[in-house]
N, C-alpha and C positions, 0 to 999 in steps of 0.2 A: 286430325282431319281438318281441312281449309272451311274456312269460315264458309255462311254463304253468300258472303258478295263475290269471294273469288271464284264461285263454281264453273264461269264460264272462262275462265286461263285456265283451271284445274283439270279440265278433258281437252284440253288441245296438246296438241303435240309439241306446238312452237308459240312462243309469242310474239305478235309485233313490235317493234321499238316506242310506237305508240301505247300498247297496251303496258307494257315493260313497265313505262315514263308513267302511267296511269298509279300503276302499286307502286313501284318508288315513290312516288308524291303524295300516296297515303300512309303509308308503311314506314319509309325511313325518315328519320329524323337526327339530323346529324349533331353531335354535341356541341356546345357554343361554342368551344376553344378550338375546337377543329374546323370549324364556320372560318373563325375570327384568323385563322390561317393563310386560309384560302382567301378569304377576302383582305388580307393583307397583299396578300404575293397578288392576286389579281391588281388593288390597288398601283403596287409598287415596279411592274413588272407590264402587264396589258395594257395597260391606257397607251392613246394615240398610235398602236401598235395593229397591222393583221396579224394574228399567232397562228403561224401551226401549228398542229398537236403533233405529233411525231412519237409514237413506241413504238421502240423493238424489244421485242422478247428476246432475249438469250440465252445462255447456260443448258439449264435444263430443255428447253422448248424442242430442241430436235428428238427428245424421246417422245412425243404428241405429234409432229408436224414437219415437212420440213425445213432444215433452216434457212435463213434468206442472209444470204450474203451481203456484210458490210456495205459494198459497194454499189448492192440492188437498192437496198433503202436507201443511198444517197442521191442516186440517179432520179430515183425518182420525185424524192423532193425539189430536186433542179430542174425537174421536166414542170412540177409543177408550177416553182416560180416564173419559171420562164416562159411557159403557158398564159402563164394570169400575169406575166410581164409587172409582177412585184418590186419593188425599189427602196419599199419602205416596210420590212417585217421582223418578226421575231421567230424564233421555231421553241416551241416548248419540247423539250426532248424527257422523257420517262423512258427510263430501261433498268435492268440488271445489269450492266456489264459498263465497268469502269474504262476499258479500251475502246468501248463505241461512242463516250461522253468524249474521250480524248480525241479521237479523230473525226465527228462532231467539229469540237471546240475548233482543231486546225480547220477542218475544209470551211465552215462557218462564221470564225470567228466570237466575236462580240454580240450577235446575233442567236446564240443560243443559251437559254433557258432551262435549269433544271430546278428543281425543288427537294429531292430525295439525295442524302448523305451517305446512305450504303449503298454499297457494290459490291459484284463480285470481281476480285482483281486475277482469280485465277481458274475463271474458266466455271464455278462450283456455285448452285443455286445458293444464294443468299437464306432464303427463306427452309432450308433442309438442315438441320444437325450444326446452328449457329449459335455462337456462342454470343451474337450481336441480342440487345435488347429486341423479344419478340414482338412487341406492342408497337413500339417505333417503327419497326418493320409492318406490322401492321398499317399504322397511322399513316405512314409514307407513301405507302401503295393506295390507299385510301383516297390522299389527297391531289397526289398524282394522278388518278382516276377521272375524278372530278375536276379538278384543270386542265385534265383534256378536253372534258367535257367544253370548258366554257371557249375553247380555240374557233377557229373561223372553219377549218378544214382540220380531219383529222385519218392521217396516213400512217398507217399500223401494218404491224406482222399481227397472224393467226394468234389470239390468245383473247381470255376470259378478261385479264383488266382493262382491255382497251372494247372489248364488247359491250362491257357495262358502262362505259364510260357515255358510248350511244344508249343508253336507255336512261341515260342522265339527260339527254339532249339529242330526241331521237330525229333533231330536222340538221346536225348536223352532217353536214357532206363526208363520208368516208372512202378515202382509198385503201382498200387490203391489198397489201404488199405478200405473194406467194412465192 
């Protein structure tokens, strides 16, 4: 049964990104080395930089939702630079999907940012019946999370890692990509 500080999230239906950010900041506490990650890749990677955050979900995600076409999320990251007439960025990209880091990498170049070493290269959730290290897979999505978190903007497909990622940092700006 929830404690009784959490009694009033406990009967609501939804929480705010506010309220979210509230128990995240009591509740979780991340391990040093996983800190010391993140604030490495922020160090080495963010500074002098605006970042977008940028996830796409893939693979599995069209059994939840539908899926959004390669070409939808890139639009619309160009709509947004070129909106906010950007010159000077970087895009943090989190995904599953090793053919969307590669075409990414082409339309972007030198300009795009990942953090996580597994993918999926054929199309098959990562995280289902892998024979890849599950903690790392863990850890990765973890940290990937929370670097979005720390982006200027952050333009998403439908999904749980990058929702949380707003309760890490519920004043930043989100585009959901449908």
């Amino acid at each position: 049964f929830p404690s009784h500080d959490m009694f009033p999230y406990f009967f609501q239906r939804e929480l705010s990104r506010n309220q979210a950010y509230q128990l995240c900041e009591k509740y979780i506490k991340l391990k040093p080395h996983i800190q010391a990650k993140i604030d490495h890749f922020i160090c080495q990677n963010f500074a002098d930089n605006s970042v977008i955050g940028n996830h796409y979900r893939g693979t599995d995600k069209a059994t939840e939702s539908p899926r959004v076409a390669y070409e939808e999320m890139i639009s619309s990251l160009q709509t947004y630079i070129k909106l906010n007439k950007m010159t000077e960025y970087k895009i943090f990209l989190a995904t599953d999907e090793q053919q969307f880091v590669n075409l990414m990498k082409r339309t972007f170049r030198n300009r795009v940012l990942t953090y996580s070493t597994i993918y999926s290269t054929a199309g098959e959730p990562i995280h289902i019946d892998t024979k890849d290290n599950k903690y790392l897979l863990g850890e990765e999505a973890l940290i990937d999370c929370l670097l979005l978190s720390k982006c200027k903007v952050l333009i998403r497909t439908n999904s749980n890692l990058s929702l949380w990622s707003t309760y890490f940092n519920p004043k930043i700006p989100v585009i959901l990509v449908q």
